[in-house]
C-alpha positions as CSV (number, residue, x, y, z in Angstrom):
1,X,91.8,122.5,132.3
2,X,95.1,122.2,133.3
3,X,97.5,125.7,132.8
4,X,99.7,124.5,130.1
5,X,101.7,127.8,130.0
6,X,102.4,127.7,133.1
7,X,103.5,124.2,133.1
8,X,105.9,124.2,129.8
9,X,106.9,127.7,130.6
10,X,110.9,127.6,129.6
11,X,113.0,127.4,132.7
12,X,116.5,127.1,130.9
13,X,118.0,128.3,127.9
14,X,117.5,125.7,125.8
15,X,113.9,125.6,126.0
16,X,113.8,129.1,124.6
17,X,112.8,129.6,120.9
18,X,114.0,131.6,117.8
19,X,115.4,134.9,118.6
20,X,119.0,133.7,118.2
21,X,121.0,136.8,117.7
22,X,119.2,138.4,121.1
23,X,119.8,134.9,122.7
24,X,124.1,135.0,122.1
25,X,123.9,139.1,122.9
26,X,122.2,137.8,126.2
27,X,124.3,135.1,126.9
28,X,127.3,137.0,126.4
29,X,126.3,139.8,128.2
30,X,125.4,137.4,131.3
31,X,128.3,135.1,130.8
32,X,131.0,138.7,130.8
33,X,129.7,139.5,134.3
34,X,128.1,143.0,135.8
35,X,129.7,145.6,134.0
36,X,128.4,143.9,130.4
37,X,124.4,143.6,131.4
38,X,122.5,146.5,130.1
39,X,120.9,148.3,132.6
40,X,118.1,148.8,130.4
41,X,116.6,146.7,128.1
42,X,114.1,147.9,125.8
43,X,111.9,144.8,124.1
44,X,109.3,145.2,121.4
45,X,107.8,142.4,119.5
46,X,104.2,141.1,119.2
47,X,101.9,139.3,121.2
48,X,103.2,135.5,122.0
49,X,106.9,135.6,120.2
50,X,108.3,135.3,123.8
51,X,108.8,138.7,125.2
52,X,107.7,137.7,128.8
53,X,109.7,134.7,128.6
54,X,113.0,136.2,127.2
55,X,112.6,138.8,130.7
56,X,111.6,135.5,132.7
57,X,115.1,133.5,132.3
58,X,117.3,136.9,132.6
59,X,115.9,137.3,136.0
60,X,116.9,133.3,136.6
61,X,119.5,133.5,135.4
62,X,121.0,136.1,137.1
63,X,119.1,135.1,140.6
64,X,119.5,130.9,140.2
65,X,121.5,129.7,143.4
66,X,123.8,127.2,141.2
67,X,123.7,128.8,137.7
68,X,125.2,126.3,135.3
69,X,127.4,126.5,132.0
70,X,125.5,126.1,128.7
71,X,126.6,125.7,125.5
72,X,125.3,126.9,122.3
73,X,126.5,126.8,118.7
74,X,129.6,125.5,120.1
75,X,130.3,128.4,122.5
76,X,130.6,127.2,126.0
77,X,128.8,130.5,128.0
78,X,130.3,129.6,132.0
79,X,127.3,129.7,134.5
80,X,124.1,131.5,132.6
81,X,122.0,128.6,132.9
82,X,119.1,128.4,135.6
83,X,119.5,125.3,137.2
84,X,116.2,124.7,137.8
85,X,116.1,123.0,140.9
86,X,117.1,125.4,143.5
87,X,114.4,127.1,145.6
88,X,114.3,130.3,143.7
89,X,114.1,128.6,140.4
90,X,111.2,126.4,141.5
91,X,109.3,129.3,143.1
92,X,110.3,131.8,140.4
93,X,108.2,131.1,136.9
94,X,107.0,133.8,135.9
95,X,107.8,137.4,136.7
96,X,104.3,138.7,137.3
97,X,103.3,136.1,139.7
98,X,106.8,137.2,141.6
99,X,106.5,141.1,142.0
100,X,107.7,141.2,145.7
101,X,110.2,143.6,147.5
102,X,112.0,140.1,148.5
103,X,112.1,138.5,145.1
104,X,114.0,141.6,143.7
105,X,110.9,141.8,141.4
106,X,108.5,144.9,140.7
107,X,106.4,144.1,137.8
108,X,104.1,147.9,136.6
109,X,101.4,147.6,134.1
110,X,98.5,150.2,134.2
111,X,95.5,147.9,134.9
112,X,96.9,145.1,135.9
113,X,95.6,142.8,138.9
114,X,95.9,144.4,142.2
115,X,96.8,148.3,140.3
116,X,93.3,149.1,139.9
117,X,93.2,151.2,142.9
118,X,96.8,153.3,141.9
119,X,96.8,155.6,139.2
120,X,99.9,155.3,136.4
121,X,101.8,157.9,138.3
122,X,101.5,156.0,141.5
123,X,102.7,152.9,139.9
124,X,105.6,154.5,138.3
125,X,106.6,156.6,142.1
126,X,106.3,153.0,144.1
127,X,108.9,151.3,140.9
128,X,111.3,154.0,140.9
129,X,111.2,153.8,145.1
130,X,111.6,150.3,145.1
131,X,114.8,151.1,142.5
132,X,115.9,153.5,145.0
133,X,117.0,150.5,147.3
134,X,119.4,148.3,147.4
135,X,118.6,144.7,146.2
136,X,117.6,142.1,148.7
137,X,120.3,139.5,149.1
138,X,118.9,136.8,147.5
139,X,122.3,134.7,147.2
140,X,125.5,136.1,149.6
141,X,128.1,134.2,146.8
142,X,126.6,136.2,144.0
143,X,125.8,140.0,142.9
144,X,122.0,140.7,144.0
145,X,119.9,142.3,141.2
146,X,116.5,144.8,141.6
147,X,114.6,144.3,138.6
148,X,111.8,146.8,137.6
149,X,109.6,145.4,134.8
150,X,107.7,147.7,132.8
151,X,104.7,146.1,130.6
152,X,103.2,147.9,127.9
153,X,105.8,150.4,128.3
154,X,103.6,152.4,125.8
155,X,100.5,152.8,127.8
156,X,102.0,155.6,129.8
157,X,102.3,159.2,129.0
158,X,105.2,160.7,127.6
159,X,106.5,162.4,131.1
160,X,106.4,159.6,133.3
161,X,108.4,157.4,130.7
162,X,111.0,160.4,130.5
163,X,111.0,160.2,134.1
164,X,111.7,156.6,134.2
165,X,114.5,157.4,131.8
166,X,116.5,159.7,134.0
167,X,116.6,157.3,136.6
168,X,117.1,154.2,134.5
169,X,120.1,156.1,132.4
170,X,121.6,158.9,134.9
171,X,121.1,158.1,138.7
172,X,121.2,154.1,138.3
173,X,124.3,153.4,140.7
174,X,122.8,150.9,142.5
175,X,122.9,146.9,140.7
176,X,119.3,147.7,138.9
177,X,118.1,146.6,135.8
178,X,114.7,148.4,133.9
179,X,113.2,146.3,131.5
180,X,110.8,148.3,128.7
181,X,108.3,145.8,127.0
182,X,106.2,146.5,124.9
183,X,103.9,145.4,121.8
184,X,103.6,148.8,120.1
185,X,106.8,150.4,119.8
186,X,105.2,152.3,117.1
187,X,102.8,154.5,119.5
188,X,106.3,155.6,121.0
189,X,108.7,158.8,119.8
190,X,111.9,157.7,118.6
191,X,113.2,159.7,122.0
192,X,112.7,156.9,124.2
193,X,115.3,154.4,122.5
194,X,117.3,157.9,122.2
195,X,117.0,158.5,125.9
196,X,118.6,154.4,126.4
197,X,121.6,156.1,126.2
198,X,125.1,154.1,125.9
199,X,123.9,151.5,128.6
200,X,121.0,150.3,127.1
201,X,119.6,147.7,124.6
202,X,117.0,147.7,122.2
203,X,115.9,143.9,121.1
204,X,112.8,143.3,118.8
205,X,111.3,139.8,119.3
206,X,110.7,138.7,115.6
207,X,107.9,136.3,114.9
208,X,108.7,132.6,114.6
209,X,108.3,130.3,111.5
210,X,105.9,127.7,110.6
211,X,108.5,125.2,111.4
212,X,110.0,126.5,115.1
213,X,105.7,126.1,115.7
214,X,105.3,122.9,114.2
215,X,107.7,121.8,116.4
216,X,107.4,123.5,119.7
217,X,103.9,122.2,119.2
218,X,104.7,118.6,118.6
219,X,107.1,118.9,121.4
220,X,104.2,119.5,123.7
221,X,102.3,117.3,122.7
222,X,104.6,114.8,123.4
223,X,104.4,115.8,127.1
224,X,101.2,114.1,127.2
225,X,99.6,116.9,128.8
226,X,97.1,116.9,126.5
227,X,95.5,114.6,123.9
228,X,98.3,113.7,120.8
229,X,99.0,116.0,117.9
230,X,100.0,114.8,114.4
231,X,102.0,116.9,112.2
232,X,99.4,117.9,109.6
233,X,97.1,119.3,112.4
234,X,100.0,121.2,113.6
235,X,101.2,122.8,110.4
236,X,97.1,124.0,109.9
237,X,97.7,125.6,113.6
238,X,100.7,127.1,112.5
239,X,99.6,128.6,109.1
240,X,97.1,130.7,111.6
241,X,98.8,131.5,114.7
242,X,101.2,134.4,112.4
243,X,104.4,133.8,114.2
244,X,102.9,133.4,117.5
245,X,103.7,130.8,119.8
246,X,100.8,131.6,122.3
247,X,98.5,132.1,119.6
248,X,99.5,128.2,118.8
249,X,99.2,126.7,121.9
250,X,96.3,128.5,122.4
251,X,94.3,126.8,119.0
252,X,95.9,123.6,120.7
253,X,94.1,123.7,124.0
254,X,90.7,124.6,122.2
255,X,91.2,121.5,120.1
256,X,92.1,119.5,123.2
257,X,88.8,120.8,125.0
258,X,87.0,119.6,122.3
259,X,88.1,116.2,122.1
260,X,89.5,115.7,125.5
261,X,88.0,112.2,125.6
262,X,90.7,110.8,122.5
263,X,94.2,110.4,122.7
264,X,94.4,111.9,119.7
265,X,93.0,115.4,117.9
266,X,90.3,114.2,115.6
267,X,91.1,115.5,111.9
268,X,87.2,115.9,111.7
269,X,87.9,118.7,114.5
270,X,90.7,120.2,113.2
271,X,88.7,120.9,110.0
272,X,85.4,122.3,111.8
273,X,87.1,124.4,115.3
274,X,90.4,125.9,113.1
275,X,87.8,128.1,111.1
276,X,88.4,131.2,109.1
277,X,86.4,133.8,110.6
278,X,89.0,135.9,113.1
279,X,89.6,139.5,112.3
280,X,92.6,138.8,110.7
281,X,91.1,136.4,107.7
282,X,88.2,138.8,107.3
283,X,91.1,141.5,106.8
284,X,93.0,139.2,104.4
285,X,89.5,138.8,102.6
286,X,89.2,142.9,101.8
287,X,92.9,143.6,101.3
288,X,92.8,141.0,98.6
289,X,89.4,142.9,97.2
290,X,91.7,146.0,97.4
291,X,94.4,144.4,95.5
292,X,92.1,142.6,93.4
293,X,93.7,139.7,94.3
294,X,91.6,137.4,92.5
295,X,93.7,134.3,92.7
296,X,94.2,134.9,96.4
297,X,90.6,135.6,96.9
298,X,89.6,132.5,95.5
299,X,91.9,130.9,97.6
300,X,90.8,131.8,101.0
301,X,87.1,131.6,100.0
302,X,87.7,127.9,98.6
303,X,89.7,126.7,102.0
304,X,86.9,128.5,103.9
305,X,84.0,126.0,102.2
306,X,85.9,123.1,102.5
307,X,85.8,123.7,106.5
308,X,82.4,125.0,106.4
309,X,79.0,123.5,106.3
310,X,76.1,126.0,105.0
311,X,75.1,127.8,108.2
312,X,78.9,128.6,108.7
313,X,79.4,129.7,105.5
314,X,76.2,132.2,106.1
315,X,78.1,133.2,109.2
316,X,81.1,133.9,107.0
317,X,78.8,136.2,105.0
318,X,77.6,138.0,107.8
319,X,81.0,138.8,109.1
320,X,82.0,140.3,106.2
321,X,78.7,142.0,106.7
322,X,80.0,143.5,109.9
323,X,83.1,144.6,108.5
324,X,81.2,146.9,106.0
325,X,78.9,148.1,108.5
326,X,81.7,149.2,110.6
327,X,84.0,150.7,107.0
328,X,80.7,152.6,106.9
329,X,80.1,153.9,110.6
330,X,83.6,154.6,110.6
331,X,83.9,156.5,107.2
332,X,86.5,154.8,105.4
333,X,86.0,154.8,102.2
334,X,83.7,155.8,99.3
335,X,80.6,155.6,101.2
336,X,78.7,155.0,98.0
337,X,80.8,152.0,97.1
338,X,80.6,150.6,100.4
339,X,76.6,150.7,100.0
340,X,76.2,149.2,96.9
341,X,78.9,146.6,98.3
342,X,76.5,146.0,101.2
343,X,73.4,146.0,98.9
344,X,75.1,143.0,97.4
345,X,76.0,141.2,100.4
346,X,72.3,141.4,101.4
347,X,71.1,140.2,97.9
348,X,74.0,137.4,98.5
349,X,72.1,136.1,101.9
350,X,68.8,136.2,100.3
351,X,69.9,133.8,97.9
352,X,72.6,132.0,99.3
353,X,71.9,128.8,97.1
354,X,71.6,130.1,94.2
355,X,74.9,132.3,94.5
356,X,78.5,131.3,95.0
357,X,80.0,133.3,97.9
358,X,83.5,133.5,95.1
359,X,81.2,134.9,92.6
360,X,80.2,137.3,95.0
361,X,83.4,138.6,96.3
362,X,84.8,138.4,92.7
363,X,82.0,140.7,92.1
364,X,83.2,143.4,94.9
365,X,86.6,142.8,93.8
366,X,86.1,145.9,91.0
367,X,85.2,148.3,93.8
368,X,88.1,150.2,95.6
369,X,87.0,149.8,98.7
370,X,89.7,151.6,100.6
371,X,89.3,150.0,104.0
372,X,92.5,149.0,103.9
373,X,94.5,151.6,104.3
C-alpha cells in the first residue's frame, strides 16, 4: 500500500488546512524576522487536526535554501514559503524521520522508535545538550535554527518539563526554538503555559469542518493515488472522522484496500466498511440513554440497520454488551441498574427476531445509567 501521508504531506503553505488565525500569527512572525519567532511554541489540539504538520513547515520554512514570498488573504508575507525543490526541502518531510544533530532537528517522545533503551530523563539531558550548541549551518546566507521538538509534551513528569522551561525561557541565547505538542493539554497545570513566559506562544489546533474534509479528501483523490472518491462517500467519511483529517484519510485508505481493483469507491462498500461500531458511536449511543435522547437514539440505531445485515447488527448488540460489562467492572454507576440493563441485553440476543434493537434501547433509555459522566 502506498504511504499516502507521506506522499500528500503539505510542503508549502498553501497546502496547509484551517487554522487560519495560527497560520497569519506564523506567517507574520516568520515574515518580521528573528527577533518576532517565539522561542517556544506550545501546541495542543487533537489527534490528526495538523499539529505535526503546522511544526513540519516552520522548520521549512525557516531552513528552505530559496524561501519564497506567499501571499495570503491579500497580504504578501516576503520569503516564508518552502520552496520545495531545494535539497533540504526534498530530504526534509517530516520532522521525526529528520532528528539528526546536522538537520538542526531533535525530535523526544518517551517510547518512541529508537528511545526504548533511554529513560524520559535521558531523553530530556541529550535535547537540552543538543540546545546547548550552536545550530549547524545549514545555509551560510541565512540565520541557522536548532529545533527541539517535544511530542506528547504531557507524558513527562512535572520536574523534567520545569526543567525544560528554564532553559527554553531563561538561558536560551543561542538561535533555538522548543516546540511543546501535545494532545492533552488538560493532564497539564496551568504553570506550564505560565512558565512560556513573554517569549512564548500558546496555539490550540481546532478541529476542521465537514467541508475543509470533504474537500481535502476530494483533493486527494484527485491525485489518483488511489481509486476515485465521489462527494457523497466523502461527506459519510467526514460525518465520522470528528474534525480529523488523519482520521479521514485513514477511512479513505481502508475503503481503497477494499476495492483496490475499481477506479472508483463502490457505494455498496461505503455502506458495509463505514460502520457504526467505534468507541465513539457506542459512546454517542449511552450519552443519548443518559439524556434520554430518544429522537437521537432512534436516529443512530436506524442509520446503524440500514448499514447492517443481521449478524452485524448482533455485533452491534454485543458491543453495547461490552460497554456495560466494563460500566460494571469499573463501577460506574448504579450497579443494580447496570444489571437489569444487561439482563435485558441478553434477553435482546436471545430473541433478536422477535425484538427491535430501538425498542430495546428505548427501553434502557428510563434508566440513569451514569456512565457518562
Amino acid at each position: 500500500m502506498l504511504n499516502i501521508p507521506q506522499l500528500i504531506a503539505p510542503r508549502r503553505w498553501e497546502d496547509y488546512h484551517g487554522n487560519d488565525d495560527i497560520v497569519i500569527s506564523t506567517l507574520n512572525a516568520l515574515s518580521l524576522g528573528p527577533n518576532a519567532i517565539p522561542r517556544s511554541i506550545f501546541i495542543t489540539g487533537f489527534t490528526g487536526t495538523g499539529k505535526t504538520t503546522l511544526v513540519s513547515l516552520i522548520i521549512r520554512s525557516l531552513t528552505c535554501s530559496n524561501p519564497e514570498d506567499y501571499e495570503h488573504n491579500g497580504i504578501s508575507y516576503p520569503k516564508v514559503n518552502p520552496c520545495g525543490k531545494c535539497d533540504y526541502c526534498q530530504k526534509i518531510t517530516d520532522f521525526r524521520q529528520a532528528s539528526t544533530e546536522f538537520t538542526n532537528i531533535t525530535h523526544v517522545q518517551v517510547g518512541s522508535y529508537g528511545s526504548e533503551d533511554m529513560t524520559p530523563y535521558k531523553q530530556v539531558q541529550h535535547a537540552l545538550d543538543m540546545a546547548s550548541r550552536p545550530a549547524a549551518v545549514l545555509n551560510p546566507h541565512r540565520d541557522n535554527y536548532r529545533f527541539i521538538i517535544f511530542d506528547e509534551w504531557q507524558c513527562f513528569d512535572v520536574g523534567l518539563r520545569q526543567k525544560v522551561l528554564l532553559k527554553a525561557e531563561v538561558e536560551n541565547e543561542l538561535k533555538v526554538i522548543y516546540f511543546f505538542v501535545t494532545m492533552q493539554a488538560n493532564r497539564l497545570p496551568e504553570i506550564d503555559l505560565v512558565s512560556l513566559g513573554s517569549r512564548g506562544v500558546h496555539w490550540t489546533i481546532a478541529g476542521h469542518t465537514e467541508e475543509q474534509i470533504v474537500n481535502y479528501l476530494l483533493k486527494v483523490s484527485n491525485l489518483n493515488l488511489l481509486p476515485k472518491l465521489n462527494s457523497e462517500i466523502a461527506k459519510q467519511i467526514a460525518k465520522r472522522a470528528k474534525g480529523s483529517l488523519r482520521e479521514a484519510l485513514s477511512k479513505y485508505e481502508m475503503l481503497a484496500l477494499r476495492d483496490c481493483m475499481y477506479s472508483e469507491i463502490q457505494d455498496d462498500t461505503a455502506r458495509r466498511m463505514l460502520r457504526f461500531t467505534t468507541a465513539e458511536d457506542r459512546l454517542g449511543v449511552w450519552e443519548a440513554l443518559e439524556r434520554g435522547q430518544l429522537q437521537e437514539l432512534n436516529h443512530i440505531v436506524s442509520r446503524a440497520a440500514k448499514v447492517y445485515d443481521a449478524g452485524q447488527m448482533f455485533e452491534f448488540g454485543q458491543d453495547l454488551i461490552d460497554d456495560l460489562n466494563y460500566a460494571i467492572k469499573e463501577q460506574k454507576g448504579n450497579t443494580e441498574s447496570l444489571l437489569f440493563a444487561l439482563r435485558l441485553m441478553y434477553q435482546y440476543l436471545a430473541n433478536y427476531n422477535r425484538l427491535n434493537l430501538a425498542d430495546y434501547l428505548i427501553q434502557l433509555s428510563g434508566l440513569r445509567l451514569g456512565i457518562c459522566s
